[in-house]
C-alpha positions in Angstrom: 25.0 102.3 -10.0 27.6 100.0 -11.9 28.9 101.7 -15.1 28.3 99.8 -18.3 31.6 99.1 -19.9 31.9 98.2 -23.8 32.6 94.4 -24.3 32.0 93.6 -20.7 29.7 92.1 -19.0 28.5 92.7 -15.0 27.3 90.3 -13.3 26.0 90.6 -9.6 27.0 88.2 -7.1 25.6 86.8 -4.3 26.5 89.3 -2.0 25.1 91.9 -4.4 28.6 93.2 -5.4 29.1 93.8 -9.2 31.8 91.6 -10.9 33.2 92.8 -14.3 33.5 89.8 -16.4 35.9 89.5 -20.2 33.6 88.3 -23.1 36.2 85.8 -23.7 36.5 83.6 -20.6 39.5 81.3 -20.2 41.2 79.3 -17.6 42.9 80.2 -14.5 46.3 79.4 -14.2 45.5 76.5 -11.5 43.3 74.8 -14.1 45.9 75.3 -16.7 48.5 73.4 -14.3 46.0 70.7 -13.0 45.5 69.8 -17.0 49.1 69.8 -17.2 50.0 67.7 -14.5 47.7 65.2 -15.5 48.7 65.0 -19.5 52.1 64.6 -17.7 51.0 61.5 -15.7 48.8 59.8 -18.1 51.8 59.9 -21.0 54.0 58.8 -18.4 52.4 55.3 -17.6 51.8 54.9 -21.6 55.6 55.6 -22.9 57.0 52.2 -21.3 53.3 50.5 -23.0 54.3 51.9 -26.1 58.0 51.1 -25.7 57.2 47.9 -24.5 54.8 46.8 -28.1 57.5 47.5 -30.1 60.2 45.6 -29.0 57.7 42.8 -28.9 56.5 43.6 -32.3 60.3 43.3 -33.1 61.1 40.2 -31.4 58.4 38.9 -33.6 59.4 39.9 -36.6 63.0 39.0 -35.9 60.8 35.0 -34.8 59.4 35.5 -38.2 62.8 35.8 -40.5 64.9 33.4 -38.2 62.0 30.7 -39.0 61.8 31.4 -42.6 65.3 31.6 -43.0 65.9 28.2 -41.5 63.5 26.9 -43.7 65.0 27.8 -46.8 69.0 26.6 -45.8 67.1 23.0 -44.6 64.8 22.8 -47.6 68.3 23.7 -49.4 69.6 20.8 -47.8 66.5 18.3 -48.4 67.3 18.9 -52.0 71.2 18.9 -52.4 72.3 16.7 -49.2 74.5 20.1 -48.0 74.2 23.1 -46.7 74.4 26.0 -48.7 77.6 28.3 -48.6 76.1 31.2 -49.0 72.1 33.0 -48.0 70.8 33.6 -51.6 68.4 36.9 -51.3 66.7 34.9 -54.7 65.3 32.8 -52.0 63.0 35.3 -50.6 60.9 38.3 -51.8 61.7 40.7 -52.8 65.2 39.1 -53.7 66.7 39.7 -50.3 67.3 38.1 -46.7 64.6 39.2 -44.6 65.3 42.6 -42.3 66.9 42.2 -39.2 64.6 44.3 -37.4 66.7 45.4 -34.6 68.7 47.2 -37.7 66.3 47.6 -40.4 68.3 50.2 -42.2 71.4 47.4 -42.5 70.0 45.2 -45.1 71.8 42.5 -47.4 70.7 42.3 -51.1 71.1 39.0 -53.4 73.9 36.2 -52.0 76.4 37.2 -49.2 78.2 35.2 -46.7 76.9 35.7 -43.3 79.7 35.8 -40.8 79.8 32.5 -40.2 82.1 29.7 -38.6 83.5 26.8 -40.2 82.8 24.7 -37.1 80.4 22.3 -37.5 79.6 22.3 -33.1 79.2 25.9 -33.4 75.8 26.7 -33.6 75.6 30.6 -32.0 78.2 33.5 -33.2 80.8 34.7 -29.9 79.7 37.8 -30.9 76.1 38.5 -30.8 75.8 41.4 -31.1 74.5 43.6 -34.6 78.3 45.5 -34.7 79.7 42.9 -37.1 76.7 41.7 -38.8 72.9 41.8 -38.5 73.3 38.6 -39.3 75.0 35.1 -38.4 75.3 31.9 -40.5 77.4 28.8 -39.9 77.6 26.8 -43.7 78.9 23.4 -42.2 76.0 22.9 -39.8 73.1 25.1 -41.4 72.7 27.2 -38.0 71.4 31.0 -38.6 71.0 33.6 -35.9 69.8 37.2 -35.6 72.2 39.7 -33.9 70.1 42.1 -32.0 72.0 45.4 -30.8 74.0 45.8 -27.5 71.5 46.8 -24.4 73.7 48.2 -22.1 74.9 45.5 -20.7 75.7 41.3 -21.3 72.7 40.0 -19.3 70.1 42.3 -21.3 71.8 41.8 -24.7 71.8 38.2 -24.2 67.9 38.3 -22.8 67.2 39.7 -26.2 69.4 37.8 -28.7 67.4 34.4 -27.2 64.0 36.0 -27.1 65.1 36.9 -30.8 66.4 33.8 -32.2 63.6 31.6 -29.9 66.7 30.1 -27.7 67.8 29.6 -23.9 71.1 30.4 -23.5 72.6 31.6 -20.4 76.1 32.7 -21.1 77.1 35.6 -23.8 79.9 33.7 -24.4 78.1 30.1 -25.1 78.2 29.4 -29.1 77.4 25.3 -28.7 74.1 25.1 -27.0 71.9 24.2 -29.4 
């Protein structure tokens, strides 16, 4: 005879052996690891997805101010016969270059001289990376250029800075090609 125990229940088995069961059933510790495990795996292969969507969503949006940008110095320039001195902010909503969004906390309200060059050839900064400037402007030639942050190392950075600015270059240190 199996003893009745409060807030258990009995089951037979098989066999005809009684098996004391809780009320509240929950998972082995296998099952518990198996779950686990696989969580593990499947946030695994979708980090570098994630990662990946946003640097593309940046390099976008970086596509996106370097074009409008340049649109606003050469419309400048249809309608003076020069190149501006200075990025006026006025030029764009809401009164302010465009975020670099590589740095999107570094921004540059109303007109500001963007590190530029006064060489006329030079139409990429030596430097191109975002610890001078997020940006880069050269007044004699009307040139304007996104500095994207350092990656670790020159090929990566420079990978970047042309996916960024929509160029080819294929030395860091090239500032001429157009």
């Amino acid at each position: 005879m199996v003893a009745v125990t409060p807030g258990f229940h009995h089951e037979r088995t098989a066999m005809g052996a009684s098996r004391i069961r809780s009320g509240n059933a929950g998972f082995t510790l296998i099952e518990v690891l198996i779950v686990v495990v696989s969580l593990s795996i499947l946030a695994g292969a979708a980090i570098p997805q994630v990662a990946d969507a946003m640097l593309h969503a940046k390099v976008s949006a970086s596509l996106h101010a370097v074009t409008g940008v340049q649109r606003a110095v050469n419309e400048n320039y249809v309608r003076t016969g020069a190149f501006p001195e200075k990025l006026d902010g006025a030029w764009f909503q809401p009164q302010s270059l465009p975020v670099n969004p590589f740095e999107p906390t570094r921004t540059v309200k109303g007109t500001k001289y963007v590190d530029g060059s006064k060489n006329s050839a030079k139409v990429h900064p030596s430097d191109k990376t975002t610890t001078i400037d997020i940006y880069w402007y050269n007044p004699k030639n009307g040139r304007f250029r996104m500095r994207v942050p350092w990656q670790g190392d020159a090929t990566s950075t420079l990978a970047l800075y042309n996916r960024a600015n929509g160029t080819q270059l294929t030395k860091q240190s090239d500032v001429f090609t157009p």
